[in-house]
C-alpha positions, 0 to 999 in steps of 0.5 A, spaced: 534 524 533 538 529 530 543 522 528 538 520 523 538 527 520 545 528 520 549 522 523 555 525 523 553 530 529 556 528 536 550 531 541 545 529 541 541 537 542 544 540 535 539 539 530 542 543 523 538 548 521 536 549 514 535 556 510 529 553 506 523 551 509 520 549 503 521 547 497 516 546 491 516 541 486 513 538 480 513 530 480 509 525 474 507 518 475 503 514 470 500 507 470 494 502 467 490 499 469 487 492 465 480 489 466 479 483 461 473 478 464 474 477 472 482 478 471 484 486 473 492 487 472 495 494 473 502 496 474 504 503 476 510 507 476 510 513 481 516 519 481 518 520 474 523 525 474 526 523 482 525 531 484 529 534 489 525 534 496 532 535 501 532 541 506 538 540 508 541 538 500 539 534 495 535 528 495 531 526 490 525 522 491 526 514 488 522 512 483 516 507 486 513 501 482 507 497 484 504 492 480 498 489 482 493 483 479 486 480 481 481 475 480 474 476 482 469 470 480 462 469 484 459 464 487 453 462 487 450 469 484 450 471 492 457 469 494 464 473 491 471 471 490 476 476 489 484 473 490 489 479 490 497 479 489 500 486 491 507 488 490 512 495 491 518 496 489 522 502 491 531 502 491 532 497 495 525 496 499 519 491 497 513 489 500 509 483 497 501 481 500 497 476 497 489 476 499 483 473 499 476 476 500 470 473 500 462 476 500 457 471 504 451 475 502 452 480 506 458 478 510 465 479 509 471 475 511 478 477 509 486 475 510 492 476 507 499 475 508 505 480 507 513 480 506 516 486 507 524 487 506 529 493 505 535 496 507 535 501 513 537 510 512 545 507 513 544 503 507 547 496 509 543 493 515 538 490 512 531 488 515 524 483 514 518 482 517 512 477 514 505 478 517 497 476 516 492 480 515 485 479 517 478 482 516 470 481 518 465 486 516 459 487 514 456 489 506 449 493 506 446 495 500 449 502 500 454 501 507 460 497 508 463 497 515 469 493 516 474 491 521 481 490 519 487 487 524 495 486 522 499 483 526 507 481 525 509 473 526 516 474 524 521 480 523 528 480 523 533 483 530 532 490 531 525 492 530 521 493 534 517 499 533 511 494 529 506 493 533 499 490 531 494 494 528 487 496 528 483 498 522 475 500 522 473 502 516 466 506 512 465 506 505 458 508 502 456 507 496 452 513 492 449 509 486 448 501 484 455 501 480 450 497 474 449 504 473 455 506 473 459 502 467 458 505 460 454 500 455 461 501 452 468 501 455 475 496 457 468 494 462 465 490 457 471 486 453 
C-alpha cells in the first residue's frame, strides 16, 4: 500500500506522515447544454484552475472534459427512443459509451458499450478494457425502478480488480415535466 503512496519506500510498513491533514480549495467548472428538436449536445469542463489537492506535496487536480450528445424520438406516441454517445477525457485517460434506451409503455429496456483506456499512477504501463451495459426496469407514472448490470468482455494484462457490477436504481418524479417547461425557453426552438 504504502509503494502507491510513495513508490520510493522499501518496507512495506512505513506510511509517510503528513503535517496537513486537509486542505481547502477553490475549483471552477463550466459547461453548456443545447437542446434543439430531439438533439440534446453538452460538453463540460471540470477543474479550471487545477488546485492543488496533495498532502503529501503538491498535486494539482487535471483538467476533466466530458462531451455528450443524445437523439430522443418517439414512436408510436407510446414507445421512446434515446441513443446516447458519452465521452471523458482526463490527461491521458478516456472512457467512451454509446447507449440506447427504449420505453415500451411502461418497459424499459437498455444496453450500452464502453471503452476505457489510460496510463496507470507510474505514468508508462498503459491499460484498456471495453464493456457492455445492460438495463431492464420498469417506468410508472411517477416511479421508475430500474435494474442495471455491467460486465467487462475484454481488458488488457493486469487488471484484475474489475468485476460485473449490479446496479438497481429509484427514481420519483414530483410532477408531470409538461408542467415543468416554460412556454418560453431553449425547451421550445
Amino acid at each position: 500500500y504504502s509503494t502507491i503512496v510513495n513508490n520510493r519506500i522499501t518496507s512495506p510498513w512505513i506510511v509517510p506522515v503528513s503535517s496537513k491533514t486537509n486542505k481547502q480549495n477553490i475549483n471552477f467548472s463550466s459547461g453548456v447544454l443545447i437542446n434543439y428538436k430531439n438533439f440534446i449536445f453538452g460538453t463540460s469542463i471540470f477543474n479550471l484552475i487545477e488546485p492543488d489537492i496533495g498532502l503529501f506535496g503538491i498535486y494539482k487536480l487535471p483538467t476533466r472534459t466530458c462531451i455528450h450528445a443524445s437523439y430522443n424520438t418517439f414512436k408510436n406516441g407510446k414507445t421512446f427512443v434515446n441513443l446516447s454517445a458519452y465521452s471523458n477525457f482526463q490527461v491521458s485517460t478516456n472512457r467512451t459509451q454509446i447507449n440506447c434506451t427504449v420505453v415500451l409503455k411502461k418497459l424499459i429496456l437498455g444496453l450500452g458499450y464502453y471503452n476505457s483506456q489510460g496510463k496507470y499512477l507510474d505514468n508508462y504501463t498503459k491499460y484498456y478494457y471495453n464493456g457492455i451495459v445492460g438495463t431492464i426496469g420498469l417506468k410508472l407514472k411517477t416511479l421508475s425502478v430500474c435494474y442495471t448490470y455491467d460486465n467487462i468482455l475484454f481488458k488488457s494484462s493486469g487488471i484484475s480488480l474489475l468485476k460485473p457490477s449490479h446496479e438497481i436504481s429509484l427514481s420519483f418524479s414530483f410532477k408531470n415535466k409538461k408542467d415543468s417547461i416554460p412556454k418560453f425557453g431553449m425547451e421550445n426552438w
